[in-house]
C-alpha positions in Angstrom: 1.1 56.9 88.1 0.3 54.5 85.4 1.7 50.9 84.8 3.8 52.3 81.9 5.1 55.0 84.6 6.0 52.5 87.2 8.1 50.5 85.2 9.8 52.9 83.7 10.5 54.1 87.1 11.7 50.8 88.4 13.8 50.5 85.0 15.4 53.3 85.3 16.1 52.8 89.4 17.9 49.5 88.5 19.7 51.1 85.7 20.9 53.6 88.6 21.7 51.2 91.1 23.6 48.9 88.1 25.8 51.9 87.7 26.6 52.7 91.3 27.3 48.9 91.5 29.5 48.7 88.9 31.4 52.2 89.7 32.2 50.7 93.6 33.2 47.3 91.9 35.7 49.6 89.7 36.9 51.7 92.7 37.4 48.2 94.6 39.5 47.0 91.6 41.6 50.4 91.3 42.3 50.3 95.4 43.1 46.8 95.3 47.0 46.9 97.0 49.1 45.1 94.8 50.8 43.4 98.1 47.2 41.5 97.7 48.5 40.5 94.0 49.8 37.4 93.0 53.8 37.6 93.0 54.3 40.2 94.7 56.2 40.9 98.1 54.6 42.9 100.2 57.5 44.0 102.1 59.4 45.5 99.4 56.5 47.5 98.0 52.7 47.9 96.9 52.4 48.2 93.6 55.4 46.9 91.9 55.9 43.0 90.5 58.1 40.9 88.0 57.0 39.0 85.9 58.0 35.1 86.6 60.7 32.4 85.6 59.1 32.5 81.2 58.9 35.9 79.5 55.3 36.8 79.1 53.1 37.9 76.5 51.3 41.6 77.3 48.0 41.7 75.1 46.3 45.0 74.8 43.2 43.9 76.4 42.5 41.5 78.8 42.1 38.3 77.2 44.2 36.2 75.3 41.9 36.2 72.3 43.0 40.4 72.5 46.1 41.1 70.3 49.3 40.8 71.3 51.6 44.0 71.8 54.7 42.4 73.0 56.6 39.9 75.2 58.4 40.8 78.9 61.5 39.3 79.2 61.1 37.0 82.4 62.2 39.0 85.8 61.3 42.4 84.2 59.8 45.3 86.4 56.5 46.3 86.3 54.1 48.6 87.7 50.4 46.2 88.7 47.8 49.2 87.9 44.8 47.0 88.0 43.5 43.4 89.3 40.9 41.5 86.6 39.9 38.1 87.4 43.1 36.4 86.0 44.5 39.2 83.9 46.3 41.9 85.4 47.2 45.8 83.9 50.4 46.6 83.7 53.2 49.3 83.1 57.0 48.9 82.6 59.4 51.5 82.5 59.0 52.5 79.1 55.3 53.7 80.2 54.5 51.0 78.0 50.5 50.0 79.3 48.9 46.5 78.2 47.7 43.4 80.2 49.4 39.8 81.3 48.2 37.0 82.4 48.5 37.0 86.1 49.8 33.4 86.3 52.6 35.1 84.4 53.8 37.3 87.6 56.5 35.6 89.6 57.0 36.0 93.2 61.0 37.5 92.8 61.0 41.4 93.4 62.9 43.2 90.5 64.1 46.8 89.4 65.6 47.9 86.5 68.1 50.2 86.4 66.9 54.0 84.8 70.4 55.8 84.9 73.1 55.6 82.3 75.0 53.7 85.4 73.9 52.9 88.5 76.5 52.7 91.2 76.4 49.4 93.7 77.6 50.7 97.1 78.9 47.9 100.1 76.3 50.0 101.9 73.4 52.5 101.7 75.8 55.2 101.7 76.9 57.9 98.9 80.5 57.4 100.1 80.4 54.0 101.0 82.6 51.7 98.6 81.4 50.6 95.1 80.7 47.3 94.6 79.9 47.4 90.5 78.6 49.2 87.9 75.4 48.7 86.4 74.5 50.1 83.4 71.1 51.2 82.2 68.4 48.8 81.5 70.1 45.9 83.6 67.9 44.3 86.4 68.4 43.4 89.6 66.9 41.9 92.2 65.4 43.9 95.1 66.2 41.8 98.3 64.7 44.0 100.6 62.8 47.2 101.3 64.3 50.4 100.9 65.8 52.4 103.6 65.9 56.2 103.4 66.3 56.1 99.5 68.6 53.2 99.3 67.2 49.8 97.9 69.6 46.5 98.8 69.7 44.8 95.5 71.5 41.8 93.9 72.9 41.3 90.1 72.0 37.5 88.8 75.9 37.1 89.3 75.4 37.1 92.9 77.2 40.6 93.6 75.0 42.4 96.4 74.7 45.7 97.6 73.0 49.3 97.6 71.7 51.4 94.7 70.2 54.8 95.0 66.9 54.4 94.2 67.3 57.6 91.7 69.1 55.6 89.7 66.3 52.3 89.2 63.0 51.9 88.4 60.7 49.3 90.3 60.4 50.2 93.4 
């Protein structure tokens, strides 16, 4: 082999092993557990957060320079798909895709309710008494991990009790 030959080799080895580097660094990112994120609560589930105590601004990549599709209401549900650095990749439950800041996650577990009403039950019971109505698109929080489909939430009023988790997206 000639000189030419070699380092093309070695080029082209490098090139390779940049590649395989870069596809485990993106399998690493995609199998982060979003327990491991910023504002999240592991004990109520892996790959749900809310964003925090300011509505946030979702860009459409990650960097603030990127444009900016839309602001989150503070509390709101979302779904972490991927972990950047400081920017995180998000989904709310619109299917709505775009990237916040991760300093913009609180550490408060929310859902949001999915049905046209979502029934409150005084326990995680389809028969048990209800509590309240909440209508679609309301949030609540999620004060603990659910039990055999039945998530114990809270409305901002201070009401408490169980929803179906059918009837809420977050969790």
């Amino acid at each position: 082999m000639n000189a030419v030959s070699t380092n093309a080799a070695t080029l082209c080895a490098a090139f390779c092993f940049s590649i395989l580097l870069n596809v485990a660094h993106a399998q690493a990112l995609f199998a982060t557990p979003a327990a491991a994120l910023p504002g999240t609560t592991p004990t109520i589930g892996a790959l749900y957060a809310a964003i925090g105590d300011k509505p946030a601004i979702i860009y459409d990549a990650p960097s603030a320079k990127a444009q900016k599709i839309f602001i989150l209401s503070r509390q709101h549900p979302v779904k972490v798909l991927v972990k950047l650095d400081k920017w995180i990749k998000i989904r709310d439950a619109d299917n709505t895709v775009g990237w916040v800041e991760s300093a913009s996650l609180g550490t408060n577990r929310t859902v949001q309710v999915s049905a046209n009403s979502a029934e409150i039950r005084v326990m995680p019971n389809p028969n048990a008494a209800i509590v309240f109505d909440a209508v679609r698109l309301v949030v609540l929080d999620a004060t603990g991990p659910a039990v055999n489909g039945w998530l114990p939430v809270r409305h901002r009023d201070g009401q408490t009790g169980y929803v179906s988790k059918s009837q809420v997206w977050g969790d």
